[in-house]
Phi, psi and omega in degrees: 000129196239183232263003175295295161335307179295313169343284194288345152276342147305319151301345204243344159290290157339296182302327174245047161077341184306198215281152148274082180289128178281167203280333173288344172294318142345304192305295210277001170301279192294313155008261165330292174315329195249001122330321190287322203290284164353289166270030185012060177297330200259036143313286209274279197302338176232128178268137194295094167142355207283220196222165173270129167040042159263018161117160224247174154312154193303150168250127180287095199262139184304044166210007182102187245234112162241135188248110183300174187254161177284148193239023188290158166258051137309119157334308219258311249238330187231247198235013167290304174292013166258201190246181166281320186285327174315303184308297162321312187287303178315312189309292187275356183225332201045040159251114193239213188303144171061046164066022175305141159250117188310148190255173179292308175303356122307087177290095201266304184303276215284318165012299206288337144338295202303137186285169178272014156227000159259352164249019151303274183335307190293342162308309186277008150302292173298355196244031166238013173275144170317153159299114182244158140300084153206124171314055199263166170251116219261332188261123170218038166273147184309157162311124032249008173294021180238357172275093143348308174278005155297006195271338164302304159325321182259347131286283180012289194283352222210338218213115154243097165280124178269113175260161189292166185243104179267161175303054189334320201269355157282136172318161165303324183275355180281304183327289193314297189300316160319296169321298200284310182297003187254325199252241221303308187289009191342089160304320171290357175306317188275302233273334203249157184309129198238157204287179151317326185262350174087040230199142160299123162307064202299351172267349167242040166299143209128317216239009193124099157201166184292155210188120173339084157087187266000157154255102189273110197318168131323104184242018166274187180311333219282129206296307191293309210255344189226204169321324218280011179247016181249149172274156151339250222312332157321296182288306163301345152312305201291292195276000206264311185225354164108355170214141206210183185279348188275298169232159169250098199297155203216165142062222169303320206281001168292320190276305186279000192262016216229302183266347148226301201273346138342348204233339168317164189249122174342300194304316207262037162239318182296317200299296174325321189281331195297307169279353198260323186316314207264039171256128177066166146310133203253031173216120197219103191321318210286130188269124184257155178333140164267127196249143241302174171315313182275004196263324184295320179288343161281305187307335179270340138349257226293291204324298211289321177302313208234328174238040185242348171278032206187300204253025184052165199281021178233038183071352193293354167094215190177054153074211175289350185276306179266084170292178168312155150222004156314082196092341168312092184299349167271350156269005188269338186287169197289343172233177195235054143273016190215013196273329176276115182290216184275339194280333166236158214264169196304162151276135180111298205316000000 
C-alpha cells in the first residue's frame, strides 16, 4: 500500500463510519507504513498468495526451521492483544508479549537501533492492517533450541540494546543512511558473517555471508568483492530497480528490492549509497588464487558453452541486461552460491 492508497483509505474509513484518525493520527499512519517498507516487513512476514503480514515461509536457519508469524492485529492469531509497549520491547530487546522471548531471525539486534518514534509509527501502522485470523507455529526448531529461554544466555553473550548513535563528525545524509542500514533496513542480518552461535560478525560487517544456498555479497567499499568499482548513482540504480551495469539482482536481494528500496524514497537510498560507499577502502591489493590450468581450461569450455552468447567471450557484458562479468564483484567473492546467474536455473529448480 503505497502512501497516496493509504492516504485515501483512511479518508474513505472516516467517511464510512471507520476509526476517525486525527490528521497527526493520519501522519504518523503513513509513517509508520513507511518503516514497514523500511524494514521489509511484508519480505518475511507475508507469504507468496498469502494475506499482507499474516505471516510468512519458514526461514531455514544452520540451527532449524523458523517461521515468521502473523504480525496482523488479530486477537487470536496475531499481535491484537498486544501493547505499543510490549511492541516497543520486542523491538529494542527481543522481548515480547507475556515476556516471550524472540530468536535472532527476528532481527531485533538490528531494531534496537530504531529511534521511539519511528517504532511508535510503525505500531500505528500495524494496528491499521486487516486483520487475519492464521494461526502459525513460528518455532519449529529442534530440541533443546526451541526453549526460548535459552536465548537469555544469547544475548548475554551476543546482544547489547542500543539506539542509534550519529557521528557529529559525519554529515546528516551518512547519519541518515547509517541509521536505516544499521537499524530498521538490517542489512547485516543477511550481509554480514555470522559466529557459530549465529550472533553478527562486528569485525566483518558487511562483508559477505551465506543466506539459505545464497551468498548474500560483500557490500562494502572494498574494490574486488565489494562496492568499489561501483558509483553512489550505480548503487542507487541497483537498489531503486535491481539492475545496473554491474548486476543484476537475484534470489532474496530481489525480493528485497521488489518489497523495500524500491519503495524507498530518493533522498534516503542516496543516503544508503552515501554510507555504504564509505566502509572500508575502495583500493585493494589483495589478488584471489588462480586455480590450477586444468580447472581454467574447463572453466573456460562451460563460460563458453553457456554464458558467451550473452555476457560475450571477453566477459563484458551487453549494456544492463548482460552486465560484465569481466571484473565483476559478485563473481570475485569468496563463495560461488550466488555465481550462478538468472539465465540459469538452480539444481532442483
Amino acid at each position: 500500500m503505497n502512501k497516496l492508497v493509504l492516504t485515501l483509505a483512511i479518508g474513505a474509513a472516516a467517511l464510512t463510519g471507520g476509526p476517525a484518525w486525527s490528521a497527526d493520527q493520519a501522519d504518523q499512519i503513513i509513517r509508520g507504513q513507511y518503516q514497514a517498507v523500511l524494514g521489509d516487513c511484508a519480505g518475511c512476514h507475508t507469504r507468496a498468495e498469502g494475506k499482507p503480514l499474516a505471516g510468512g515461509l519458514p526461514l531455514e536457519t544452520p540451527f532449524g526451521a523458523l517461521v515468521p508469524p502473523n504480525i496482523t492485529p488479530d486477537r487470536e492469531t496475531g499481535i491484537g492483544s498486544w501493547s505499543e509497549a510490549d511492541f516497543r520491547s520486542m523491538m529494542k530487546s527481543g522481548i515480547g508479549h507475556n515476556g516471550v522471548r524472540l530468536y535472532p531471525a527476528m532481527p531485533y539486534p538490528a531494531y534496537t537501533r530504531m529511534n521511539d518514534r519511528d517504532i511508535s509509527d510503525l505500531w500505528a501502522y500495524l494496528t491499521t492492517v486487516q486483520p487475519v485470523s492464521n494461526k502459525v507455529e513460528a518455532n519449529q526448531l529442534p530440541f533443546p533450541l526451541n526453549i526460548r529461554l535459552a536465548m537469555l544466555g544469547w544475548n548475554a553473550l551476543n546482544f547489547t540494546e542500543a539506539s542509534f548513535q550519529p557521528d557529529p563528525s559525519k554529515s546528516a545524509e551518512w547519519n541518515r543512511g547509517a541509521y536505516i542500514v544499521q537499524g530498521a533496513g538490517h542489512c547485516g542480518t543477511c550481509h554480514s558473517p555470522k559466529s557459530f552461535l549465529g550472533a553478527d560478525k562486528d569485525s566483518e560487517f558487511l562483508q559477505g555471508a551465506s543466506l539459505q544456498g545464497w551468498f548474500a555479497p560483500d557490500i562494502t567499499n572494498n574494490a574486488q568483492s565489494g562496492l568499489g568499482k561501483w558509483s553512489e548513482e550505480d548503487l542507487v540504480k541497483y537498489l531503486k530497480t535491481g539492475v545496473n551495469a554491474h548486476s543484476i539482482a537475484s534470489g532474496p536481494m530481489a525480493e528485497a528490492i521488489e518489497n523495500s528500496t524500491s519503495k524507498m524514497t530518493d533522498p534516503d537510498l542516496k543516503a544508503v549509497a552515501v554510507y555504504l560507499k564509505s566502509l572500508g577502502s575502495d583500493v585493494d591489493s589483495a589478488q584471489p588464487a588462480k586455480p590450477d590450468a586444468t580447472r581454467m581450461t574447463a572453466g573456460e569450455a562451460i563460460y563458453r558453452d553457456n554464458c558467451s552468447a550473452c555476457h560475450g567471450g571477453d566477459g563484458a557484458g551487453s549494456g544492463a541486461l548482460f552486465p560484465s562479468l569481466a571484473g565483476n564483484s559478485i563473481v570475485a567473492q569468496g563463495s560461488a552460491e550466488t555465481r550462478r546467474p538468472p539465465c540459469l536455473p538452480w539444481p532442483g529448480a
